[in-house]
C-alpha positions in Angstrom: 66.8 50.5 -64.3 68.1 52.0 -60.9 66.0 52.1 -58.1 65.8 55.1 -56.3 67.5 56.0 -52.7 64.1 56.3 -51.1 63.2 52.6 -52.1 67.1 51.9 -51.1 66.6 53.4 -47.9 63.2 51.7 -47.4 64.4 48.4 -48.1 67.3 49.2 -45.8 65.5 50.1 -42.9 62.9 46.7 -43.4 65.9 44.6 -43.2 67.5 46.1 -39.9 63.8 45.7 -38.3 64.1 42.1 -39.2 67.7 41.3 -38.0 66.4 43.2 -34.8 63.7 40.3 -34.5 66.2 37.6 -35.3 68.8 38.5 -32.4 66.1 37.0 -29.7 66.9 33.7 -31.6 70.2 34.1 -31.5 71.9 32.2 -28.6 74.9 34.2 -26.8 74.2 37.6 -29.0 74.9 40.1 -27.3 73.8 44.2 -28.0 77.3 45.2 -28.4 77.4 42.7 -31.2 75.5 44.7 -33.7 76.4 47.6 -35.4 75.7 51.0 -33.5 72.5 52.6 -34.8 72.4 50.2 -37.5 71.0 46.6 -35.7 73.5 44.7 -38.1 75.7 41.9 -36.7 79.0 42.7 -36.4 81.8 41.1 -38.0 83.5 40.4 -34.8 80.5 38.4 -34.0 80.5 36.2 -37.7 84.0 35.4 -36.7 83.6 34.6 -33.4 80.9 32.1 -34.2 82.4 30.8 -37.3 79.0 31.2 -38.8 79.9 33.3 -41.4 78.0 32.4 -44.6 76.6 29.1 -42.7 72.9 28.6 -43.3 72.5 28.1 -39.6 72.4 31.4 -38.9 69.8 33.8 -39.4 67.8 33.8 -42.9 69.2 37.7 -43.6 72.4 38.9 -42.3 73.9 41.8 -42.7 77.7 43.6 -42.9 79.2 45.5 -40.6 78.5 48.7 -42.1 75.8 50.0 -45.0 76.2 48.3 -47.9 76.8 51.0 -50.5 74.6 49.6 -53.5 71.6 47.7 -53.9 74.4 44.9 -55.4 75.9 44.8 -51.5 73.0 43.8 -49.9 71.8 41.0 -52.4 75.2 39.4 -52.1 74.9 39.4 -48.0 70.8 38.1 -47.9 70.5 36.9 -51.0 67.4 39.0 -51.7 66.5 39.4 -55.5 65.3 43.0 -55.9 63.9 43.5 -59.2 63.1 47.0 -60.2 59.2 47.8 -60.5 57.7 48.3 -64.6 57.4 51.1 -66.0 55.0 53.8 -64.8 54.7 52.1 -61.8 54.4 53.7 -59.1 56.8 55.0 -56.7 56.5 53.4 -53.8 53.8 51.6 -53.8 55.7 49.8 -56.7 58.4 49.1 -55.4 56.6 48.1 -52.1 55.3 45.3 -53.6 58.2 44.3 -56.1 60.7 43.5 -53.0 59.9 39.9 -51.7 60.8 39.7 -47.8 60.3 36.4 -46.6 57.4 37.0 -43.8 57.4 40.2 -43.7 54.7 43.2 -45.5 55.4 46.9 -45.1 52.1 48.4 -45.0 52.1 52.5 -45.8 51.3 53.6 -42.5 55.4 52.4 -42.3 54.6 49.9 -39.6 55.9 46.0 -40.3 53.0 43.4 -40.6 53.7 40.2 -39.9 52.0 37.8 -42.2 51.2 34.3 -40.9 52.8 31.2 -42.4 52.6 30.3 -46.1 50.8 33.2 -47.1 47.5 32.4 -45.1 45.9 35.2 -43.5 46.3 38.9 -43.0 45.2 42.3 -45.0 45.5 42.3 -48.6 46.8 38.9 -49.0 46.0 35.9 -51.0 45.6 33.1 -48.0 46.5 29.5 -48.5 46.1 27.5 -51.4 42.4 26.6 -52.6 40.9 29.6 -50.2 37.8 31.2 -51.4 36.6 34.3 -50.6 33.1 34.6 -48.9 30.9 31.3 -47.4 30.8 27.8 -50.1 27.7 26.8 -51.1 26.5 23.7 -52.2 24.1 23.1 -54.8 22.0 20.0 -54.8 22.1 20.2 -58.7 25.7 19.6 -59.2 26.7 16.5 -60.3 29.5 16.1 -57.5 26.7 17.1 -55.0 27.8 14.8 -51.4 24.7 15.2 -48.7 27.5 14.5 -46.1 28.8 18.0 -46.8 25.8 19.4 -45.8 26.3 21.4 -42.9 24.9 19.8 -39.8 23.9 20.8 -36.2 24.1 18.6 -32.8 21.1 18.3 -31.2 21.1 17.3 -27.3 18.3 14.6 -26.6 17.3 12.8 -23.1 17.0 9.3 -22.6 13.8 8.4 -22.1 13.1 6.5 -19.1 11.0 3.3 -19.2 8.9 4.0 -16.6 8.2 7.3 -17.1 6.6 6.4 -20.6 4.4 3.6 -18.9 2.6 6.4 -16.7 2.5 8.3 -19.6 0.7 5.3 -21.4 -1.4 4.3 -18.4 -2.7 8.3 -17.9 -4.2 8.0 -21.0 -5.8 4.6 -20.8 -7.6 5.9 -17.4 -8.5 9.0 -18.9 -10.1 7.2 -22.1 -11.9 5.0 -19.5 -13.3 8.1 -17.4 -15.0 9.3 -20.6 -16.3 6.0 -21.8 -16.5 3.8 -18.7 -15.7 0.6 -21.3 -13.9 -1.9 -18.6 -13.1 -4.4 -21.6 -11.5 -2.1 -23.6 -9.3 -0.7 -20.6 -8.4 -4.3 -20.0 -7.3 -4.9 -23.4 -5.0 -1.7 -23.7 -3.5 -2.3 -20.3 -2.5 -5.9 -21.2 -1.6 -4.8 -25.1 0.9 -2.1 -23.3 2.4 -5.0 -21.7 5.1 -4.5 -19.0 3.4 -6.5 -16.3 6.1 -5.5 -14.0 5.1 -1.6 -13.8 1.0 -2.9 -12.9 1.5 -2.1 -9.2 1.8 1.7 -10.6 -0.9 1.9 -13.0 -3.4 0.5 -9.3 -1.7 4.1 -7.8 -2.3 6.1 -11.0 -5.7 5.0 -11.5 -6.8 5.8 -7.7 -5.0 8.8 -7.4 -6.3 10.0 -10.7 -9.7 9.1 -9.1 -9.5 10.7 -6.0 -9.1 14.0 -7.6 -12.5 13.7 -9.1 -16.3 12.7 -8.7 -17.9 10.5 -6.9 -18.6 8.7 -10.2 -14.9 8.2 -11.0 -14.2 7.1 -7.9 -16.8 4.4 -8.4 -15.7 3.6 -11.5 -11.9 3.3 -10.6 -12.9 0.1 -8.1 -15.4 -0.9 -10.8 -12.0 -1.3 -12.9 -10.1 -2.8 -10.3 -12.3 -5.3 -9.2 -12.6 -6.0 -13.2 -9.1 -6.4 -13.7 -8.2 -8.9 -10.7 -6.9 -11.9 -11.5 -7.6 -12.0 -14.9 -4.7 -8.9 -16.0 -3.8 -7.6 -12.2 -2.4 -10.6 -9.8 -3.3 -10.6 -6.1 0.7 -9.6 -4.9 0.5 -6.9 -7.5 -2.6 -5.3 -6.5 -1.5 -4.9 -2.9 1.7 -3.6 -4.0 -0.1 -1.0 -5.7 -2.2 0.2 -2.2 1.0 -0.5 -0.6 2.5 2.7 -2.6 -0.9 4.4 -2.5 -0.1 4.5 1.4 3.3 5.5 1.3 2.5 8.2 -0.8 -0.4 10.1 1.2 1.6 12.6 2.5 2.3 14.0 -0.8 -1.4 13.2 -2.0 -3.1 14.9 1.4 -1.1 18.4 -0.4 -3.0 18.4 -3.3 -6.4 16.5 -1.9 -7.5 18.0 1.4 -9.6 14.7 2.2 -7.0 12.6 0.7 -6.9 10.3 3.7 -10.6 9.8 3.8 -10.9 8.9 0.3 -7.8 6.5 0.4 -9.4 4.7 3.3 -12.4 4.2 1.6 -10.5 2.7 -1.3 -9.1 0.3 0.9 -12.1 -0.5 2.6 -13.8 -1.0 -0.8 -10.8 -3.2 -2.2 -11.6 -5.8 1.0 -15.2 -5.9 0.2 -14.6 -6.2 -3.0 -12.1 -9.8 -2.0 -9.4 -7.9 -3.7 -6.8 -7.2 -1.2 -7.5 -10.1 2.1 -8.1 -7.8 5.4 -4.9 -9.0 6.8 -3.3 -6.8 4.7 -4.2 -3.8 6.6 -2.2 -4.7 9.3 1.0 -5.7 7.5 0.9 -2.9 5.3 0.5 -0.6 8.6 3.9 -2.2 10.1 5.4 -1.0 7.0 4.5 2.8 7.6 5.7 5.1 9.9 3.3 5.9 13.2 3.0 9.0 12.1 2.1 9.3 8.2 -0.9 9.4 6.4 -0.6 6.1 5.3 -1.4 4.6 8.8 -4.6 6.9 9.5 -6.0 5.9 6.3 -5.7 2.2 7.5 -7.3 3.3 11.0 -10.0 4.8 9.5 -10.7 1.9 7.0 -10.5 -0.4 9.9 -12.5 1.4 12.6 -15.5 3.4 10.4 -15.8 1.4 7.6 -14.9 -2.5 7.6 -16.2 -2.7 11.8 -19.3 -0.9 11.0 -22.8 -3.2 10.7 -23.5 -4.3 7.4 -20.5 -2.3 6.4 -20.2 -4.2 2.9 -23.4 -3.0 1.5 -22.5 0.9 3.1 -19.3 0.8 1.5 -20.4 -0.8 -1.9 -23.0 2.1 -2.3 -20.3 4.9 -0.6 -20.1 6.2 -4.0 -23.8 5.3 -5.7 -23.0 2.1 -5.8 -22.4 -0.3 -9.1 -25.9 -1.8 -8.2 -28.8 0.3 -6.8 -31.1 -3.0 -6.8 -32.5 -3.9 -3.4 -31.4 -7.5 -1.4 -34.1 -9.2 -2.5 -34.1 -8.3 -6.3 -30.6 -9.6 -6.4 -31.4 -12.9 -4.9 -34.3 -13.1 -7.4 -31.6 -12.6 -9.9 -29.1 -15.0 -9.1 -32.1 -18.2 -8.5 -33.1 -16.7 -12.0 -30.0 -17.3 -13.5 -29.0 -20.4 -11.6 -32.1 -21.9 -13.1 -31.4 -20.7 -16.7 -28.0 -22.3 -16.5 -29.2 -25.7 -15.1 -31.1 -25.6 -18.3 -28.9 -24.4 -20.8 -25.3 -25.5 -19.6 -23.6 -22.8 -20.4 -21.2 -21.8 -17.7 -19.7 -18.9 -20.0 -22.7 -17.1 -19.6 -23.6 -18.0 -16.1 -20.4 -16.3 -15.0 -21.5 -13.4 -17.1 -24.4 -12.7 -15.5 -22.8 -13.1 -12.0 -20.1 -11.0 -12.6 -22.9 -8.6 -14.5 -24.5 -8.7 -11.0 -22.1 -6.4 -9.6 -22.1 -7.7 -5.8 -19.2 -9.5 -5.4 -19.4 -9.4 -1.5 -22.9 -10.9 -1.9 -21.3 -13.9 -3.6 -22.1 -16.3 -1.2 -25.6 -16.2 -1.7 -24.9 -17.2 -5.6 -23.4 -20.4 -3.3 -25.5 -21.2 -1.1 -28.5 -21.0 -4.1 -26.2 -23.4 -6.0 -26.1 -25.7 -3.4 -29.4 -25.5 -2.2 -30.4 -26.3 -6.1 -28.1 -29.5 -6.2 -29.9 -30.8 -3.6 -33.4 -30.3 -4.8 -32.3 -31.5 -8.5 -29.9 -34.4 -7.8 -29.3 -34.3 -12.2 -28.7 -30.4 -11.9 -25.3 -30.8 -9.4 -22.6 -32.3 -11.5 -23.4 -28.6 -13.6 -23.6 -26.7 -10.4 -20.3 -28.1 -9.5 -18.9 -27.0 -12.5 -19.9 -23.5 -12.5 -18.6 -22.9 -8.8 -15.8 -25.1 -9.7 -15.2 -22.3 -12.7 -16.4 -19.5 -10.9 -14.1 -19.9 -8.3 -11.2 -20.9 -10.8 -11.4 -17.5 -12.7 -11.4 -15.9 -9.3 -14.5 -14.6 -9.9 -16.2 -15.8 -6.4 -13.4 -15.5 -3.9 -12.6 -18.0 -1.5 -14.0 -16.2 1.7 -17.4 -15.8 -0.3 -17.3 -19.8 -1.0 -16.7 -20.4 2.4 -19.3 -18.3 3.3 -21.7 -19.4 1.4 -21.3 -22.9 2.5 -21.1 -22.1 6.2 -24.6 -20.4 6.1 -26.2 -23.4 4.3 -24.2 -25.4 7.2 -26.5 -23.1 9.3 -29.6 -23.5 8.1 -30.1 -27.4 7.5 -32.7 -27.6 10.2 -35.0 -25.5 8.4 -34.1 -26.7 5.1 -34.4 -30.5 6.8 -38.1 -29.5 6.3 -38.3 -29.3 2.7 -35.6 -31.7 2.3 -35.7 -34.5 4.9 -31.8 -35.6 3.6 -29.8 -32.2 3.6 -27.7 -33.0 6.1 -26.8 -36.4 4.4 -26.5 -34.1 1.2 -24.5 -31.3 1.8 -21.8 -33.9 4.4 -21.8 -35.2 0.9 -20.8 -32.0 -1.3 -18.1 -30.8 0.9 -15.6 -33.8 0.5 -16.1 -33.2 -2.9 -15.9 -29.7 -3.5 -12.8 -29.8 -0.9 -11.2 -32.6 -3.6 -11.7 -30.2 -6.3 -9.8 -27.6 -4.8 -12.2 -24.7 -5.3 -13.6 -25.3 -1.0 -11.1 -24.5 1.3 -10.1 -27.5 3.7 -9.8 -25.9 6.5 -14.2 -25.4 6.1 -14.0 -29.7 6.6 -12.3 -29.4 9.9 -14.9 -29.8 12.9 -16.2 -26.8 14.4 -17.1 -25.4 18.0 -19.8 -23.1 17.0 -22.1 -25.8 16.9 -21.6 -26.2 20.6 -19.6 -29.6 19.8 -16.4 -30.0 21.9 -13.7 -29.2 19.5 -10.7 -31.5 18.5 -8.2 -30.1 20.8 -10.6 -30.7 24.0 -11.0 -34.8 23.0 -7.6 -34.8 22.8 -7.5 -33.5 26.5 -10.1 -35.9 27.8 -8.5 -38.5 26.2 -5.8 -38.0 28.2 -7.4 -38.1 31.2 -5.5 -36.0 33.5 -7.9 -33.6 34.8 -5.1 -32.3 37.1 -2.9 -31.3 34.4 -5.3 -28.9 33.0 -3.9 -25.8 34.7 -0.5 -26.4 33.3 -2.3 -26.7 30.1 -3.6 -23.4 30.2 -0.4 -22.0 31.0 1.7 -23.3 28.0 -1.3 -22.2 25.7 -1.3 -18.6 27.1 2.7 -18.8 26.8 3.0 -20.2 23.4 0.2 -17.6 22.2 2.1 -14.5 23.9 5.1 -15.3 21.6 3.4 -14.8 18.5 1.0 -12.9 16.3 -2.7 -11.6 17.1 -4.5 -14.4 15.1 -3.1 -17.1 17.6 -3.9 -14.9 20.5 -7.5 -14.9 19.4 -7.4 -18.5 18.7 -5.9 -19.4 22.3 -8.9 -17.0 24.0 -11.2 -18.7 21.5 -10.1 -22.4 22.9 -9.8 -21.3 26.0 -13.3 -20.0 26.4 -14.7 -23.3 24.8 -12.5 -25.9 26.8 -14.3 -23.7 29.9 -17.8 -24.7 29.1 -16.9 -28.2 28.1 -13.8 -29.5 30.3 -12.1 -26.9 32.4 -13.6 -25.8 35.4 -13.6 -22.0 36.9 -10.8 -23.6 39.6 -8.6 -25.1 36.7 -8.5 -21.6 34.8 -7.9 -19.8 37.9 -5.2 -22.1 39.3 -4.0 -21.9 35.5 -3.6 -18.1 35.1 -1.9 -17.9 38.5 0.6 -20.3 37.4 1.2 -17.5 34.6 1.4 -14.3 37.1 4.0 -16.2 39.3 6.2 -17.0 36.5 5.6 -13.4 34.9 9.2 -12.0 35.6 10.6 -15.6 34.0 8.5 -15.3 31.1 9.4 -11.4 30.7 12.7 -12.8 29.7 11.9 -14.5 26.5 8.9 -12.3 25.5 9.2 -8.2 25.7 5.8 -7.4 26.2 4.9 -10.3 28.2 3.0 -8.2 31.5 1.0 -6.5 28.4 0.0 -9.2 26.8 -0.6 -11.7 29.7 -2.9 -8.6 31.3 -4.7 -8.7 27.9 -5.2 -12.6 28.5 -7.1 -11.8 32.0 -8.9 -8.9 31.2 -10.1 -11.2 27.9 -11.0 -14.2 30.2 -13.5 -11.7 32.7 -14.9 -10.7 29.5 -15.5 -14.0 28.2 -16.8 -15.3 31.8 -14.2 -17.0 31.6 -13.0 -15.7 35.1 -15.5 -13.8 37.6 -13.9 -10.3 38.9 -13.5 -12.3 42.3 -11.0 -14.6 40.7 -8.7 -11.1 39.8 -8.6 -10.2 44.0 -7.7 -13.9 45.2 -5.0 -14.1 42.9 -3.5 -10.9 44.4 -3.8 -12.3 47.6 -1.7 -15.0 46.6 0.9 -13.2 44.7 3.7 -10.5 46.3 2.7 -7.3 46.2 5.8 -6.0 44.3 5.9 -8.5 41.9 5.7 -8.4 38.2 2.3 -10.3 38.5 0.9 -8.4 40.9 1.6 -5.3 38.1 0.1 -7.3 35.4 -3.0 -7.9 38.0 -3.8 -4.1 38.4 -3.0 -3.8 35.1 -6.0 -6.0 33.9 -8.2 -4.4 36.4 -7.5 -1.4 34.5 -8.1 -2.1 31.4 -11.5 -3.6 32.8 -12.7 -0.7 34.3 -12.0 1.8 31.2 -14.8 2.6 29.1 -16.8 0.4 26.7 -14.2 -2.2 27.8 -15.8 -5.0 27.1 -15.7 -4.4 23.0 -12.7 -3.3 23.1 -10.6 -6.1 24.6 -12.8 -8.2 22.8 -11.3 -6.7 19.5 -7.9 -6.4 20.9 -6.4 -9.3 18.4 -8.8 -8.3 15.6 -11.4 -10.7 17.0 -15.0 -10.0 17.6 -18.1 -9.0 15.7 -17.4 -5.7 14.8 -20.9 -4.7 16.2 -21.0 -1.2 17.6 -22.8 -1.0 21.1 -26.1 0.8 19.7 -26.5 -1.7 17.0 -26.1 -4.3 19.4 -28.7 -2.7 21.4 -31.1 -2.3 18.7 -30.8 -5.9 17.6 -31.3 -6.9 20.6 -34.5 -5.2 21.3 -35.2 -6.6 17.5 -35.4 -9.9 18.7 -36.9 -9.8 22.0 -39.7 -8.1 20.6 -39.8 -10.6 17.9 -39.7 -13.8 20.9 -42.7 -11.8 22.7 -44.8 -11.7 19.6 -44.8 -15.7 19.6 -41.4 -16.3 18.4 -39.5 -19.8 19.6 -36.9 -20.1 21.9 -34.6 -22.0 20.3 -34.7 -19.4 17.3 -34.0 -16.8 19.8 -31.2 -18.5 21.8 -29.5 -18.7 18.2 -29.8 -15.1 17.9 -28.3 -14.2 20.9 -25.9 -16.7 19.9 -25.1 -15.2 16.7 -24.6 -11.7 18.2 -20.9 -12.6 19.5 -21.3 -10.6 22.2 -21.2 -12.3 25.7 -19.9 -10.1 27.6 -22.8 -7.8 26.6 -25.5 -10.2 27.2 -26.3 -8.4 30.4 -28.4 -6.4 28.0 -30.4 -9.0 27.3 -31.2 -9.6 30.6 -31.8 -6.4 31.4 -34.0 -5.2 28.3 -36.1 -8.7 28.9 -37.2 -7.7 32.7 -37.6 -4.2 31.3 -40.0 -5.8 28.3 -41.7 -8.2 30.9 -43.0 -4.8 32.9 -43.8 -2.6 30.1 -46.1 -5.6 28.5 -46.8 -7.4 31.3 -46.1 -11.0 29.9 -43.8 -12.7 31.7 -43.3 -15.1 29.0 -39.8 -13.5 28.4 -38.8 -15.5 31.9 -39.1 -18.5 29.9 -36.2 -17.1 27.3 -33.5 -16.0 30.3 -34.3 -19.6 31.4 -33.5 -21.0 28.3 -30.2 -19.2 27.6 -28.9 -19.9 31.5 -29.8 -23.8 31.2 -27.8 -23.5 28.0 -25.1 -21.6 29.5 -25.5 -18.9 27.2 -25.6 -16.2 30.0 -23.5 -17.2 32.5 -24.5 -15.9 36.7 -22.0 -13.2 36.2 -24.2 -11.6 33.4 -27.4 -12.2 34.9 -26.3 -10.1 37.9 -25.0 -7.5 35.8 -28.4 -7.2 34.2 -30.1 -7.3 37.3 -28.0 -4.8 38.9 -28.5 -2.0 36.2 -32.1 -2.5 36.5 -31.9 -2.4 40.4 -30.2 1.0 39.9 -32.0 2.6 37.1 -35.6 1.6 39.0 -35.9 5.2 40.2 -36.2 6.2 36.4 -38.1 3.4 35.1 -40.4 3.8 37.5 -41.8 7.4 36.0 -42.8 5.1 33.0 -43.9 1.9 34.8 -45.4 2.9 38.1 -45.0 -0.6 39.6 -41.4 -1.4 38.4 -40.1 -2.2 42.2 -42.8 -4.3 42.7 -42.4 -6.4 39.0 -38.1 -6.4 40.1 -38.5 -8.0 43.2 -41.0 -10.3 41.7 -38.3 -11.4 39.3 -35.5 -11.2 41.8 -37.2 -13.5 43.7 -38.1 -15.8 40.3 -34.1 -15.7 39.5 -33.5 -16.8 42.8 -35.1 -19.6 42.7 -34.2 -20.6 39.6 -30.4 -20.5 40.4 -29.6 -17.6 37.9 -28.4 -15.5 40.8 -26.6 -15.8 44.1 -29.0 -16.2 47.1 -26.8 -12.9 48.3 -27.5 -10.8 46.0 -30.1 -8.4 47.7 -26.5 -7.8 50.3 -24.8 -4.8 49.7 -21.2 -6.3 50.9 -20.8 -9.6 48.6 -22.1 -7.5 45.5 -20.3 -4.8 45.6 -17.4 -6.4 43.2 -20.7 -7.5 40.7 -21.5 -4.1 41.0 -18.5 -1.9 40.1 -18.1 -4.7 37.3 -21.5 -4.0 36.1 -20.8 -0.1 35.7 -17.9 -0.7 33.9 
């Protein structure tokens, strides 16, 4: 069969749209190469190439002119152009008989290109093992592979350690909260494990806890307390208040008292023996001035842990663990000291101590113990143990086993009475209890307090150069200046006792102006030395130590633009501030922590307890235990006023007592005397012959030595008398 010229003509046209495609491939064609109208290459161009009938050349080429038959053009391209079957139709037949390489005329007469080997494009059959539509795979099939399964990545985050422990911790506290089980918290926190994260579970538990009631809050030191030692170590626990603190800032956003609450935390955790007070001041040396961190430590320091009886205040801030008066806990404790000298059983015993709740009351559990060795001789190889255990498990801290042993130390006259050999006894206990490690040593060392000259002053009268004492003084007050607080109190501590035993008032003058005249020297080596050396004087007036007087001779003797004249007017002005006395007295953390009015009302407590027929000696001891000399002028002073209103003048006998003793020194004894000399305008609307009953007793204290024979001169008391306003 013939194909007809329309299909010739379409085939023609097809294959000069192609060769138009394949000159851009051609290198060095030119347009003038191809036949005019026609897009064929030339003949000139075959020949000039010498490509003619080379397979290099493009896959159809064409002659110069139209190839007159259908024969023509299969000979140039090679194209086998079959005619379409019969009936077929027209075009569209012989469309899709004529197989160009690449190339599909679609009927709109445009050229398709198809991509390579068949894949792709409209109304073709795509590559080799294509499919129409999506495959599915059926689970049934024998050749069924699950790792065809279509499959989706799914981004994930790492978890992070830590982040999973708070997550782990929140829970445990919030359990505890709702059951209040302290056993069971312990045993989750240590089946968690990661001991190393502790420190954060202490901040997550108080923080939790501050956010709450007041019950809570007592439970969260209930816990802590619980968990000391025995799950928690010491280091850790601090570690955990350490980041409580350094985190306030945030917590005061959320928790408007934030600061309050934290401080009573930490004042709770010191009564509790589970962070040591000293680590209020290292912690605040950590903190910037000005965060929250520090004022919580302030106000832990100055409202809570300074106040009178401030254990027992802040145990029951929140309601307390124990609601039990004083004296039903001692009952307690001889109760169960006495059921464990019969039974043995030390478990137990440290059950019911640690049941008691009053773990700053401790050293009465010691002192009972003790006191029950020596009445049952057979009972203290058990009472031994139990401390010995007690103290092991960190149950009674070592501050409460000190004190516990320190007030039976004070109280073997009376208990003498019941047992004539308790001294003997308890020097006994104490190398032992020292050897067993549970006592610390430092409790064996010889003591002052008793009024006994301590080791450091028979050391110095050993020497026997009485001479040497000044420069004594002066390389204590220097070596003290160059280090921290607690050897500053110890030096004013000596210092005050070598006074009353070795030094005289000449040899501490003489010493101190050896300091001021070297002040500029000293200056060099320590920073703060003018500061700290006017802290030294204004410590030693307060301590009677020095007498105001002693402050304007060495000015006398010193240039008045030197750096010790500064640090002179310097002490005088921290003398004359306000409440001085108690503060420099506390400015190394020493002190009794007493506040002026409780002072005052124990004071008046045990005057009025001497006047009712109370001894002497007892009394002396009170004043004595008050720590307060430089605020014994209030004993003087509240005696005379006593002595008026009841008109015994018994109370002489007392102010004799403590001056013999040395417990108020002339410098006190004036100051009382002055107030009362210039308050006798007011006492005298309630006691109508007050002038009359103060010169009386001026006269008395006179005689007696307590005061200077010039005291009734206004010109040689006037420097007594500014002191005693101050």
């Amino acid at each position: 069969m013939f194909m007809t010229p329309s299909i010739f003509k379409d085939a023609y046209e097809t294959q000069r749209d192609t060769n138009e495609q394949n000159i851009r491939i051609l290198p060095g064609l030119d347009r003038q190469d191809l036949v005019p109208d026609l897009g064929f290459l030339s003949g000139a161009w075959f020949r000039r190439s010498g490509s003619l009938g080379s397979r290099s050349g493009p896959s159809t080429l064409l002659p110069d002119s139209p190839p007159d038959s259908l024969q023509d053009l299969d000979s140039v391209n090679g194209v086998d152009i079959k005619a379409p079957p019969a009936g077929g139709g027209g075009g569209k037949a012989a469309s899709a008989g004529i197989a160009v390489k690449h190339v599909r005329r679609s009927h709109s007469g445009k050229c398709v290109r198809v991509k390579k080997d068949g894949a792709g494009g409209k109304g073709t059959w795509g590559k080799l093992l294509d499919t129409d539509g999506e495959s599915h795979l059926d689970r049934n099939d024998p050749n069924y592979d699950s790792g065809e399964e279509p499959y989706q990545l799914v981004g994930t985050s790492v978890s992070d350690p830590l982040d999973d422990y708070k997550k782990a911790v929140a829970s445990i506290i919030e359990e505890y909260f709702s059951n209040g089980d302290v056993e069971l918290a312990a045993s989750d926190l240590r089946d968690l494990g990661s001991s190393g994260y502790l420190p954060y579970f202490i901040k997550r538990l108080v923080s939790m806890a501050m956010d709450r009631h007041d019950k809570e809050k007592e439970m969260a030191s209930v816990l802590l307390s619980a968990l000391y030692a025995d799950v928690i170590s010491p280091d850790q626990i601090q570690d955990g208040f350490f980041m409580l603190l350094e985190s306030a800032d945030d917590l005061a956003v959320d928790i408007l008292d934030a600061v309050d609450i934290l401080a009573l935390f930490l004042a709770r955790a010191v009564v509790d023996d589970i962070i040591p007070p000293a680590f209020l001041n290292r912690a605040k040396k950590g903190l910037p001035e000005s965060s929250k961190g520090v004022q919580a430590i302030q106000i832990a320091d100055k409202s809570y842990l300074s106040a009178p009886h401030h254990a027992e205040l802040v145990e029951r801030k929140w309601g307390g663990s124990t609601h039990i008066t004083v004296e039903e806990v001692k009952k307690k404790i001889a109760d169960l000291l006495r059921e464990y000298v019969e039974s043995g059983d030390t478990i137990e015993a440290c059950r019911c101590i640690r049941e008691l709740g009053v773990s700053f009351f401790h050293h009465e559990v010691v002192k009972r113990a003790l006191v029950l060795a020596m009445e049952k001789r057979t009972a203290e190889p058990l009472i031994f143990q139990l401390l010995k255990e007690a103290a092991e498990e960190g149950l009674i801290s070592s501050s409460q086993m000190v004190k516990g042993f320190s007030r039976l130390a004070d109280s073997l006259d009376d208990l003498a009475l019941d047992i004539p050999s308790a001294k003997t006894l308890f020097q006994s206990l104490v190398p032992k209890a020292v050897s067993e490690g549970w006592l610390d040593a430092s409790f064996a060392k010889p003591s002052d307090e008793d009024g006994e000259v301590p080791d450091d002053a028979k050391s110095l009268v050993d020497l026997g150069v009485p001479e040497y004492n000044p420069i004594f003084l002066k390389k204590l007050i220097t070596l003290a200046m160059d280090r921290k607080n607690r050897e500053k109190e110890m030096a004013s501590v000596l210092l005050s006792s070598l006074h009353s035993e070795i030094f005289s008032s000449d040899d501490i003058a003489n010493g101190f102006l050896l300091l001021l005249e070297s002040a500029e020297d000293t200056a060099l080596d320590i920073l703060d030395a003018s500061n700290e050396l006017a802290l030294f004087l204004a410590r030693a007036v307060i301590d009677d130590v020095l007498v105001p007087h002693n402050l304007e001779e060495m000015s006398c003797k010193l240039p008045p633009d030197s750096s010790g004249s500064e640090t002179l007017r310097m002490a005088r002005a921290l003398l004359s501030a306000r409440h001085a006395g108690e503060r420099i007295l506390r400015c190394w953390g020493g002190g009794t922590g007493w506040a002026v009015e409780d002072a005052k009302d124990k004071i008046l407590k045990l005057l009025e307890e001497y006047e009712s027929g109370g001894v002497v000696g007892e009394a002396c001891q009170c004043i004595r235990d008050l720590g307060m000399p430089f605020f014994n002028h209030e004993v003087v002073k509240k005696a005379l006023v006593m002595a008026m209103e009841k008109k015994n003048d018994r109370i002489l006998d007392l102010l004799q007592e403590c001056f013999t003793e040395g417990l108020i020194t002339i410098n006190q004894m004036t100051k009382g005397f002055t107030r009362i000399k210039d308050g006798l305008d007011d006492l005298a609307l309630d006691i109508p012959n007050a002038e009359e009953k103060f010169n009386f007793y001026l006269e008395h204290a006179q005689k007696k030595g307590w005061l200077l024979p010039s005291f009734g001169s206004s010109a040689p008391d006037a420097s007594l008398t500014q002191a005693a306003t101050s």
